[in-house]
C-alpha positions as CSV (number, residue, x, y, z in Angstrom):
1,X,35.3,102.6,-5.4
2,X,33.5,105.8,-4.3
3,X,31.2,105.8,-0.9
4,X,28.3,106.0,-2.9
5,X,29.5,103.7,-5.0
6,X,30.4,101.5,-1.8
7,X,26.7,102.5,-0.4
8,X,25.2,101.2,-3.0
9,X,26.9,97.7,-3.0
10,X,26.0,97.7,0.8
11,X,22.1,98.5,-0.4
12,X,22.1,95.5,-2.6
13,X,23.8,93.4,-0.1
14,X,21.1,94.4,2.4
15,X,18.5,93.9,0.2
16,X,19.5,90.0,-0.4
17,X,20.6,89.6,3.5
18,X,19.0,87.4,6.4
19,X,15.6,84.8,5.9
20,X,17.1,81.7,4.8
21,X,14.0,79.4,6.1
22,X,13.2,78.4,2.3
23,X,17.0,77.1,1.8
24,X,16.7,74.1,4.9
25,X,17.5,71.4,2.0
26,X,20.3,73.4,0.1
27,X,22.3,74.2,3.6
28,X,22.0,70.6,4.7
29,X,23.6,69.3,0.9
30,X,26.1,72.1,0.6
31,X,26.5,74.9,-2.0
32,X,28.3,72.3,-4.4
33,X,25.1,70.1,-5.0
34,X,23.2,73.4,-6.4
35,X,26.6,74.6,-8.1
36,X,27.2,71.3,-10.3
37,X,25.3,70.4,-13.4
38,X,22.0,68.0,-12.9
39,X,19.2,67.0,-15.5
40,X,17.9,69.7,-15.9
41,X,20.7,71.1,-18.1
42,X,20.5,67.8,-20.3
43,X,16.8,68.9,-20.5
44,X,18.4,72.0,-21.8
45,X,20.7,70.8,-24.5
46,X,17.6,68.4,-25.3
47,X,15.3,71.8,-25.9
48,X,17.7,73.7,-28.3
49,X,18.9,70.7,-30.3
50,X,15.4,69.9,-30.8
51,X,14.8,73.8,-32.4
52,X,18.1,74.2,-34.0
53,X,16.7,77.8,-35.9
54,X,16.9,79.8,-32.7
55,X,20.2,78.5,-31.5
56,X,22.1,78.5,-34.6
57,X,20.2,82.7,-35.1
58,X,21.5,83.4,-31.3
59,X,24.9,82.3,-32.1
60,X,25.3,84.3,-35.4
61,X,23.8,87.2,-33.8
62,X,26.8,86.7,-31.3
63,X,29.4,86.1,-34.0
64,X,28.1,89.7,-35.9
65,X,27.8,91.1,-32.5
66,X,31.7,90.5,-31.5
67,X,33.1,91.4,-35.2
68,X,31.3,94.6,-34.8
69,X,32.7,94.8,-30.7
70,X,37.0,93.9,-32.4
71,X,35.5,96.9,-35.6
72,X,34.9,99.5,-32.3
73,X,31.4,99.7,-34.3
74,X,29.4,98.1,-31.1
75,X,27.1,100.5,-29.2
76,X,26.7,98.0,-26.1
77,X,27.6,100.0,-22.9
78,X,26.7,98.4,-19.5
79,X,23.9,99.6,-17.6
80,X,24.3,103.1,-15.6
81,X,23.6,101.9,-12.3
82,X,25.2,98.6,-13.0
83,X,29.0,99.0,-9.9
84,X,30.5,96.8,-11.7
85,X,31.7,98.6,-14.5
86,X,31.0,101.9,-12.7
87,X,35.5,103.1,-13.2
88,X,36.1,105.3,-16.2
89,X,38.5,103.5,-17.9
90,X,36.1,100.8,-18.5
91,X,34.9,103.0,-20.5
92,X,37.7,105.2,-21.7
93,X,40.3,102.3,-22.6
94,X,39.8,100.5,-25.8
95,X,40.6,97.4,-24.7
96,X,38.8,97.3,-21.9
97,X,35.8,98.9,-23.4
98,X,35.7,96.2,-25.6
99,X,36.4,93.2,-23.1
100,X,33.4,94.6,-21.4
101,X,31.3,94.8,-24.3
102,X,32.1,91.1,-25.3
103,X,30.9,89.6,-21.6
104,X,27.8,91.4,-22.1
105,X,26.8,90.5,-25.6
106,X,28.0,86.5,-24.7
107,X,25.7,87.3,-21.3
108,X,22.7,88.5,-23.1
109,X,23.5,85.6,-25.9
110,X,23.1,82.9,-23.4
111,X,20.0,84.5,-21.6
112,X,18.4,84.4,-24.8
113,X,19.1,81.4,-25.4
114,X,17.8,79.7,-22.0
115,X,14.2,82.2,-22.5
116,X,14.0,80.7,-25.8
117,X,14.3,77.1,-24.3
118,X,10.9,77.2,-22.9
119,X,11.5,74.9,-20.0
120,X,9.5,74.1,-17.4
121,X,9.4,76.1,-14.0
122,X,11.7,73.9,-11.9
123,X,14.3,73.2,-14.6
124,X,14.0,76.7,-15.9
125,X,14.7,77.9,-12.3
126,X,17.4,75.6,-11.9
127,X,19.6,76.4,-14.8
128,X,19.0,79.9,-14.3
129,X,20.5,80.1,-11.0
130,X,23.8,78.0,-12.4
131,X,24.2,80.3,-15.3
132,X,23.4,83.8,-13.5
133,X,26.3,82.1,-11.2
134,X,28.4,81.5,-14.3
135,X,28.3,85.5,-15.7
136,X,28.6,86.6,-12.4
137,X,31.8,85.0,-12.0
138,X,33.0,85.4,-15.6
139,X,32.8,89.6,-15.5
140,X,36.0,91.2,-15.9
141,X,35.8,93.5,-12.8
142,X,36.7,90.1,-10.5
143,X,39.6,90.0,-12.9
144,X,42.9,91.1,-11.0
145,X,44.4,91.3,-14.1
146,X,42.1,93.8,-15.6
147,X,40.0,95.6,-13.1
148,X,41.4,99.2,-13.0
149,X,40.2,100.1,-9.3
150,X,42.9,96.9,-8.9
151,X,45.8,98.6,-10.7
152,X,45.1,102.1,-9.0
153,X,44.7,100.9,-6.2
154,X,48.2,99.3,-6.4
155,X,49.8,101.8,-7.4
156,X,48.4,104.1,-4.5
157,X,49.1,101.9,-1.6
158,X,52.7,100.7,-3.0
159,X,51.1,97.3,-3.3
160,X,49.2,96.8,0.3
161,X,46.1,96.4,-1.0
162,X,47.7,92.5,-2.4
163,X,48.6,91.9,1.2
164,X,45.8,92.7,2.8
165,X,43.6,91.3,0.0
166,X,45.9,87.9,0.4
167,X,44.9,88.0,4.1
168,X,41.6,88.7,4.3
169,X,41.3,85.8,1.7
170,X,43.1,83.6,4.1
171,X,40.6,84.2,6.8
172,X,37.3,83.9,4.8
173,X,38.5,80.7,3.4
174,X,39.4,78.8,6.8
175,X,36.4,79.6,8.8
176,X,32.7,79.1,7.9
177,X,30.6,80.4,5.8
178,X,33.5,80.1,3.0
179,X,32.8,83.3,1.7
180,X,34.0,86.6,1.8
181,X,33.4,88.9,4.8
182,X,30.4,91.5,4.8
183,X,30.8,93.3,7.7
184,X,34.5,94.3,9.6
185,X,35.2,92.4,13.0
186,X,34.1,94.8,15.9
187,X,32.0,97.1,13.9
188,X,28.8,96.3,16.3
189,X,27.7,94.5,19.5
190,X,24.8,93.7,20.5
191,X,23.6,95.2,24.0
192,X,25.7,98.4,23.2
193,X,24.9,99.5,20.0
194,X,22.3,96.7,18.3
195,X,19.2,95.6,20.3
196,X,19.7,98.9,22.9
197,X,15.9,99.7,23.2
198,X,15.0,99.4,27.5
199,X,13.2,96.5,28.5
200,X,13.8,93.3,30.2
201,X,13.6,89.5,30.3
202,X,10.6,88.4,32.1
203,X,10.0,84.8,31.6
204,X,13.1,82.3,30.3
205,X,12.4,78.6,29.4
206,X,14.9,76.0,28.2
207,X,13.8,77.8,24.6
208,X,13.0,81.3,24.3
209,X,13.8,84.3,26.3
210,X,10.6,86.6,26.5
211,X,11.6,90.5,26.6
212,X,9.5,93.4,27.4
213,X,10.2,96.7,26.1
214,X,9.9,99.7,28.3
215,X,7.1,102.1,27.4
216,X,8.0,105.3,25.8
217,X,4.7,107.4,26.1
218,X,2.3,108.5,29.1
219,X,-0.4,106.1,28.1
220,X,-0.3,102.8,26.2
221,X,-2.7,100.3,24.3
222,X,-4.5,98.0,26.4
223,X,-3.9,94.6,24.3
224,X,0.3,93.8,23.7
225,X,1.9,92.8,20.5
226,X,4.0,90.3,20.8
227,X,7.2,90.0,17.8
228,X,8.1,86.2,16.5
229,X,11.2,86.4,14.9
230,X,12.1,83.0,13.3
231,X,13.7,80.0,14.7
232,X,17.0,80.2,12.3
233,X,17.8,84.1,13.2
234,X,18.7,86.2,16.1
235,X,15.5,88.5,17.2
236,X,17.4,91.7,17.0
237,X,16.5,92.2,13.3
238,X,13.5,93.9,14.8
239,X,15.9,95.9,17.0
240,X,19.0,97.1,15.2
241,X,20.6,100.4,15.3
242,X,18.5,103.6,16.9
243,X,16.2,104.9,14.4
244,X,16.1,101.6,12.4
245,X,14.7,99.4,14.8
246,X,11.0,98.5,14.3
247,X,11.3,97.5,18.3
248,X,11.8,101.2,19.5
249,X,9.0,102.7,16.5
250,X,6.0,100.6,17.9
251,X,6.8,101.4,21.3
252,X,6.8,105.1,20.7
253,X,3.4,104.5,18.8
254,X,2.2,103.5,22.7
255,X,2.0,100.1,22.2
256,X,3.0,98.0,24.8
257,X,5.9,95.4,22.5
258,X,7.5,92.1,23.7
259,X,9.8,89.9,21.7
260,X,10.4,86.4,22.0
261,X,14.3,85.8,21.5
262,X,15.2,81.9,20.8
263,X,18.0,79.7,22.2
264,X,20.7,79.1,19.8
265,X,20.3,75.0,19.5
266,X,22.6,72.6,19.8
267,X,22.9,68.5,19.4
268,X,21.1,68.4,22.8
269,X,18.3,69.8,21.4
270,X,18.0,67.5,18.2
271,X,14.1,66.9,19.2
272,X,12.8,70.4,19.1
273,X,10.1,70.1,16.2
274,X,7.4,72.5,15.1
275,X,4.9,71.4,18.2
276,X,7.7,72.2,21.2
277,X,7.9,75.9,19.1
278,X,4.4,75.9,18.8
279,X,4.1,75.1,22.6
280,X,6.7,78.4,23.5
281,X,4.7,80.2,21.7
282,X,1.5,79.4,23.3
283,X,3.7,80.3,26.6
284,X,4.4,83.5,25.6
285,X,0.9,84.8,24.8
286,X,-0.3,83.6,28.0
287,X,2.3,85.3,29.6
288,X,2.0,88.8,27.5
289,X,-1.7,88.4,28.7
290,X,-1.1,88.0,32.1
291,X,1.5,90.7,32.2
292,X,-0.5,93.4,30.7
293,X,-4.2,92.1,32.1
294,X,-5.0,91.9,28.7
295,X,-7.4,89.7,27.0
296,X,-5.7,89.7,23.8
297,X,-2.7,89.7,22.2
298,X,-1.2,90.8,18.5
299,X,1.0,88.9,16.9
300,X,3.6,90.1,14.4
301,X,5.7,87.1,13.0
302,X,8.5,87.3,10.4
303,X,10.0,84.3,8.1
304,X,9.7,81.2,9.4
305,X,8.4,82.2,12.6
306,X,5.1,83.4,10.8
307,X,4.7,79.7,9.6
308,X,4.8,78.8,13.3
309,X,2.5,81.5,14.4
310,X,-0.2,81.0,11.5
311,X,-0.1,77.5,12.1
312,X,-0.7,78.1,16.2
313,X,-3.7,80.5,15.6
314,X,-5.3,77.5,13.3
315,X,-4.4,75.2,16.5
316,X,-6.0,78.1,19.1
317,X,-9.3,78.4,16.7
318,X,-9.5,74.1,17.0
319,X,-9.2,74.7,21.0
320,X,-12.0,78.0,21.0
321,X,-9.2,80.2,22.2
322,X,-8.9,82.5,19.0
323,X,-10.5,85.6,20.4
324,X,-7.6,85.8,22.1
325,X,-5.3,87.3,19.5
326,X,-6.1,90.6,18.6
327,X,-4.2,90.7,15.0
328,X,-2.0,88.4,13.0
329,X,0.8,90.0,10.9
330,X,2.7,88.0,8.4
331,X,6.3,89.4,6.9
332,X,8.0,87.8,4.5
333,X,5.7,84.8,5.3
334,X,5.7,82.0,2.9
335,X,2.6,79.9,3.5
336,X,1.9,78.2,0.1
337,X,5.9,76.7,-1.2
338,X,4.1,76.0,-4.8
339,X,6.8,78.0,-6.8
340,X,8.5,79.8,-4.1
341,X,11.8,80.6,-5.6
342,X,14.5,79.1,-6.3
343,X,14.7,77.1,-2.9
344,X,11.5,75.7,-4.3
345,X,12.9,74.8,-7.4
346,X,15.9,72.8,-5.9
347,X,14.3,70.6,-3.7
348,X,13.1,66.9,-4.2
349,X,11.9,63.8,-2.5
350,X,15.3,62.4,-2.4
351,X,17.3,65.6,-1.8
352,X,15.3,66.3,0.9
353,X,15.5,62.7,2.2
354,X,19.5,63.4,2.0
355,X,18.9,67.0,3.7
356,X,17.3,65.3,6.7
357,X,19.6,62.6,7.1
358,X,22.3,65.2,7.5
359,X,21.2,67.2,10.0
360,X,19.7,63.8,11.7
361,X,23.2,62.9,12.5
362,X,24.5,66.1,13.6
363,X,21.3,66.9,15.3
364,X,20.9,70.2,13.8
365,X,21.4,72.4,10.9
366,X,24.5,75.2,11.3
367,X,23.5,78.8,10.7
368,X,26.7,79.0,8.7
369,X,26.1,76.3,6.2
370,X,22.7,78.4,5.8
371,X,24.7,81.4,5.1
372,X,26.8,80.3,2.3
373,X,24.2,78.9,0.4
374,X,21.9,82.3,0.4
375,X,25.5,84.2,-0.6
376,X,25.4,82.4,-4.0
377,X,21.7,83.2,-4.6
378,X,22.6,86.6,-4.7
379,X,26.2,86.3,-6.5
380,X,27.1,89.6,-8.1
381,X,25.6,91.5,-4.2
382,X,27.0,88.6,-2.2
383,X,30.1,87.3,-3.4
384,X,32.1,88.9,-6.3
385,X,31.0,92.8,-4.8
386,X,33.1,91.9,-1.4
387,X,35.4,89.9,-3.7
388,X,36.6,93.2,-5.8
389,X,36.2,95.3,-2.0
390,X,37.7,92.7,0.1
391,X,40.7,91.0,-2.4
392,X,41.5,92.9,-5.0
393,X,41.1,96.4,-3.6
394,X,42.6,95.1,-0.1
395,X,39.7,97.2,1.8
396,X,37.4,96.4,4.6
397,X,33.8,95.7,3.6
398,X,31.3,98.6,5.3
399,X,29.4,98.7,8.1
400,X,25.4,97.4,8.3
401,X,23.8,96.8,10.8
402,X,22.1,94.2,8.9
403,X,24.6,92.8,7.3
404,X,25.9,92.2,11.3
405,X,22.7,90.8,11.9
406,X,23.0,88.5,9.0
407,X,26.5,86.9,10.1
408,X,25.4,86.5,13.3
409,X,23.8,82.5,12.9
410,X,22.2,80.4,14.5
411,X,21.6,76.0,14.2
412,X,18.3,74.8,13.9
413,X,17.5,71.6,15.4
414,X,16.9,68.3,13.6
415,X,13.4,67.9,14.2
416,X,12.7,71.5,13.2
417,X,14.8,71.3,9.7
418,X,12.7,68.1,9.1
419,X,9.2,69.4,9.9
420,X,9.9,72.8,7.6
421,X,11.0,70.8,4.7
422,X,8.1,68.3,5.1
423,X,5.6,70.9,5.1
424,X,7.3,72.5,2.0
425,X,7.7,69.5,0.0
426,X,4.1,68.5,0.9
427,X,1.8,71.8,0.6
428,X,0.6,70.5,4.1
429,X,-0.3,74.3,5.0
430,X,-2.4,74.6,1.8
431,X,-4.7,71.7,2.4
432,X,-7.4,71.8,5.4
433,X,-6.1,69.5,8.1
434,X,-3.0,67.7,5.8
435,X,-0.6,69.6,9.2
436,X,-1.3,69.6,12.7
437,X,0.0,71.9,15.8
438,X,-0.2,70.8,19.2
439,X,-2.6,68.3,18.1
440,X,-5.0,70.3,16.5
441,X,-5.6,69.9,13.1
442,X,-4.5,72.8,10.9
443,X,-7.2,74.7,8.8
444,X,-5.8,78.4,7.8
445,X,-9.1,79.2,6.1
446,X,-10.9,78.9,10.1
447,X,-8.3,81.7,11.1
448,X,-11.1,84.3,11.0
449,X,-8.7,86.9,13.1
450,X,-7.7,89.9,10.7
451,X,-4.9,89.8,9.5
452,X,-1.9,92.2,7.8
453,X,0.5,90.8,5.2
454,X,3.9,92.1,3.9
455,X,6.4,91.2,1.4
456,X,9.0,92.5,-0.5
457,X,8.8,93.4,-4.2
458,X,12.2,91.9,-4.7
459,X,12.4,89.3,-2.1
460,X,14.3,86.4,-4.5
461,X,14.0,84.5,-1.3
462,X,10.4,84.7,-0.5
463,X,8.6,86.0,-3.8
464,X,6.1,88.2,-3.2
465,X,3.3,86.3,-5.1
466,X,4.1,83.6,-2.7
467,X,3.3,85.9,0.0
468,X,0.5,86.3,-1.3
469,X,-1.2,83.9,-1.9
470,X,-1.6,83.8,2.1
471,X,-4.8,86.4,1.5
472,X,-6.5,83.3,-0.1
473,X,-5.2,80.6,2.9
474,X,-6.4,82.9,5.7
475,X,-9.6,83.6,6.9
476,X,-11.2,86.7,8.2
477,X,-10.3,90.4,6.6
478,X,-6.3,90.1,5.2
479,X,-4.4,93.2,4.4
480,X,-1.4,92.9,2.3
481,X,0.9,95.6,1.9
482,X,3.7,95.2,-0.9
483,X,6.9,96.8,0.6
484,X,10.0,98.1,-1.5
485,X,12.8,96.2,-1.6
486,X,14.0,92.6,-0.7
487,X,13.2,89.6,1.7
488,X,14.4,92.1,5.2
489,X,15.2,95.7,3.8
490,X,11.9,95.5,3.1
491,X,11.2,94.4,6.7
492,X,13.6,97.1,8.2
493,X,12.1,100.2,6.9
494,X,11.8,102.9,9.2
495,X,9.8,106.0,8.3
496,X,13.4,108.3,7.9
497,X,13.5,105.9,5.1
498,X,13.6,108.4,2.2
499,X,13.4,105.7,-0.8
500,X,10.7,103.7,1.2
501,X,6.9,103.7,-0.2
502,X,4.6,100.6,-0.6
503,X,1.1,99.0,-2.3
504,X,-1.8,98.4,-0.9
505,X,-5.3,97.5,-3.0
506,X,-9.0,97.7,-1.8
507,X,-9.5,93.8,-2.2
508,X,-7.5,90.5,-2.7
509,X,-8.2,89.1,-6.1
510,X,-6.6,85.0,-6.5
511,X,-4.2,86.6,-9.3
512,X,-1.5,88.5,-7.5
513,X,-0.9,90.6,-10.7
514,X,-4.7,91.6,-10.2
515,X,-3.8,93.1,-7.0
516,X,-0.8,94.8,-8.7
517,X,-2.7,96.4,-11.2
518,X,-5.5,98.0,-8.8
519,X,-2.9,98.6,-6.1
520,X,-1.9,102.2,-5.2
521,X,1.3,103.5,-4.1
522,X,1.8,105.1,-1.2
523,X,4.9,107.3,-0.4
524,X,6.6,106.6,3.1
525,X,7.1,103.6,5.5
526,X,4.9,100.9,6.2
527,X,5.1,100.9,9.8
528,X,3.1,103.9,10.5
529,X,0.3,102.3,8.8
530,X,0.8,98.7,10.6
531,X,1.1,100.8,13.9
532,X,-2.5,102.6,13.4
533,X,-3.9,98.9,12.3
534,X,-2.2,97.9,15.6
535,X,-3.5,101.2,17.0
536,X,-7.3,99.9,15.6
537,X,-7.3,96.6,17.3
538,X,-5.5,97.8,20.5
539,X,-8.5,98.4,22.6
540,X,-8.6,101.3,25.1
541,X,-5.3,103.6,26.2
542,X,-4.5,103.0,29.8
543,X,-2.0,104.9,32.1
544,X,1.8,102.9,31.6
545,X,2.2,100.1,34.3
546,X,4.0,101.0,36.8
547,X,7.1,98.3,36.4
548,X,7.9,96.0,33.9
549,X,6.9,92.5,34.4
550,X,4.6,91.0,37.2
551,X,4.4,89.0,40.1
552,X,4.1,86.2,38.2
553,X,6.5,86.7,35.6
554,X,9.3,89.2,37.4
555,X,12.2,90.7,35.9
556,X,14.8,88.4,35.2
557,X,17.8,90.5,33.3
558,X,17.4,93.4,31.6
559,X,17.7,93.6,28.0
560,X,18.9,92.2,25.5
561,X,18.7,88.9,27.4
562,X,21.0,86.2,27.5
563,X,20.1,83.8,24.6
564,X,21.0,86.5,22.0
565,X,24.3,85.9,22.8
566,X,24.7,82.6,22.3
567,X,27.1,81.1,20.0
């Protein structure tokens, strides 16, 4: 496999990586419960045998399909940019040739098949996921036998890439996540070449670690922005390598940035629920107030972290204390779970129920079990890519920063796992006081703060449209931007980004393909334009303070902290 062939396995891989708040349930069950057969698949057989034409049409189109494939008559070919079959000889040898062109004519048989079923969304969802898993691991490039990178590679190393590949396999399967390896042992570290941007830890509670970035330019914004990362990942997405971390950007825009980095939870910790977050959060806007003698603060929350933060400014507009944020932003932000993916799709009351229970006897959820269960979302980028890399070509997988990011888990306690999947399952955040925060009643339509919205065009694990629909939850003026990419590449897009552009429309019609219709595309990064919305709502420029911290909240550590290191 050729390094840009390589790169672009890595690109897919980074677009499916990190953001596993919609998956709570499916961690808690295991990968096996969404892997094995359900009712939905009886509802299937149910739908073709009651339209036999189409069925019995698909499966002679198939049968000409494979005479004409044995003939050499076929003109299937797989797609160019599809890795799989990227070799020559898939190409150049007959038999190959044609074992390729068989899995893709049975692949686009069965597809038809299940469009032509015309289930509902959740079962629809549901079988989908089980069969894309199915091809996936049916194509002949995770056959040993047949791949010929496998076979060249074999002969080049004198039959070292089987002992390596035998290894490797070893260690993936006996530690968790059971799957193979994205990112080689010792390829980061955080302090020394992830999450290196100056700044320091000035206020630690039993929960979060609050960090303060040094200022990079002779004058700064008066009001802060303060960066929620969520509850089931390490902060440092927002701080990876120099030149990719969003940390380092803002602050060079002169805007004064802090960072709240969470504890890694253990069974101690079973009772953390959404109010004790909500609570540290509340802390740490106080304490970017007091530290900047600022009135107001921005807010930039990602994942899970912006349902905590959305759900805290409805809680600060109940207690008159709303003029006190400056901006909300929203990435990746799923507000409204009515068909949110396939997450969405998987969970009932009784699965849920079971979910719970699980991580109510533990006492929290493991960031690994998370992990496993997003890898087989994302099968052919996840799995079987690192399986040809890792097994059969006996090679180490690449180095990503994200992809370091995204092994790096964390637990999430009981309490928290139950209140995300009870709002979820419930629509709590969609109906005007059905949630409450600290006590206060939640109302998202009362948020009158203004507000800036991202998603990815394709997030898989937060659908855009789902993002959006937040521009009819909140109140005041909403601006949604529709980033390239998936649920975090779309997040980490710095503007040396080359590929990176994104939408943005003059108004926020209900039907998100509305918005995609009138929205124009603009060439570049996103973050330059969130930094001069930022920039808008900053207030005056002021000389840099003289030291980080203050009296009341001095320098504890210098950054990263100490909580991003927990294991």
């Amino acid at each position: 496999m050729g390094e840009d062939t390589k790169s672009a396995w890595a690109d897919g891989a980074v677009d499916a990586a990190g953001g596993l708040d919609l998956l709570l349930t499916d961690a808690a069950l295991g990968i096996v419960r969404m892997l094995r057969p359900d009712s939905s698949v009886l509802r299937l057989t149910k739908a073709l045998a009651r339209r036999p034409g189409p069925a019995a049409q698909s499966a002679a189109g198939l049968t000409r399909e494979l005479y004409r494939i044995a003939a050499g008559r076929s003109a299937l070919a797989p797609h160019p940019r599809d890795r799989r079959f990227a070799d020559p000889a898939w190409r150049g040898n007959p038999l190959l040739r044609r074992l390729v062109q068989a899995y893709l004519a049975t692949a686009a048989s069965a597809e038809a098949l299940l469009d032509g079923a015309d289930l509902d969304w959740r079962d629809d969802t549901r079988v989908r996921f089980l069969l894309t898993n199915l091809l996936a691991a049916a194509a002949p490039s995770n056959n040993p036998l047949v791949n010929p990178a496998a076979w060249k590679e074999l002969i080049d190393t004198g039959g070292g890439n089987v002992v390596r590949g035998l290894r490797a396999l070893a260690e993936d399967l006996t530690t968790q996540p059971r799957v193979p390896s994205m990112v080689p042992s010792g390829a980061f570290e955080v302090g020394k070449t992830l999450a290196v941007t100056p700044g320091a830890v000035v206020y630690r509670t039993e929960l979060f670690e609050l960090i303060q970035y040094q200022p990079a330019t002779e004058t700064v914004y008066e009001f802060p922005v303060l960066i929620v990362p969520p509850m089931i990942n390490k902060f440092y997405i927002t701080d990876l390598s120099p030149g990719r971390s969003m940390v380092e950007y803002l602050v060079g825009q002169g805007l004064q940035v802090f960072v709240m980095s969470w504890r890694n939870p253990d069974a101690r910790h079973r009772d953390w629920g959404l109010d004790r977050y909500g609570d540290a959060l509340t802390d740490a806007l106080h304490a970017t107030r007091v530290i900047c003698g600022a009135a107001k603060t921005s807010v930039c929350a990602l994942c899970s972290g912006g349902i905590l933060a959305a759900m805290v400014a409805a809680h600060l507009n109940v207690t008159n204390q709303l003029d006190r944020l400056a901006g909300l932003c929203l990435g990746v932000t799923v507000l409204d779970h009515t068909r949110a993916g396939t997450a969405a799709a998987m969970v009932s009351d009784r699965t849920a129920a079971a979910a719970m229970a699980v991580s109510r006897r533990l006492g929290y959820l493991d960031g690994r079990a998370l992990a496993e269960v997003f890898a087989w979302l994302r099968p052919d980028d996840l799995i079987w890519n690192y399986w040809v890399n890792n097994y059969l070509l006996g090679k180490p997988p690449s180095a990503f920063d994200i992809l370091h990011w995204n092994a790096d888990t964390t637990r999430l306690p009981a309490a928290l796992h139950r209140d995300f999947i009870t709002l979820g399952l419930t629509g709590a955040l969609t109906k005007p006081d059905a949630a409450t925060m600290l006590g206060s009643p939640v109302d998202l339509a009362a948020v009158d703060v203004d507000s800036y919205v991202i998603a990815g065009i394709a997030d898989h694990i937060c659908p855009w449209q789902s993002c959006y629909r937040s521009t009819q939850l909140l109140g005041g003026n909403v601006k949604f931007v529709l980033s390239t990419s998936g649920h975090i590449a779309s997040m980490v897009n710095p503007p040396s980004n080359p590929k990176a552009s994104f939408r943005t429309g003059p108004a926020n019609p209900a039907d998100p393909d509305q918005f995609l219709a009138a929205a124009s595309t603009l060439a570049g990064s996103w973050w330059p334009d969130y930094a001069a919305w930022l920039a808008e709502r900053g207030g005056e420029r002021r000389p840099i303070p003289e030291r980080l911290g203050s009296e009341a909240y001095p320098v504890l550590s210098p950054a990263p902290g100490t909580y991003v290191h927990d294991h």
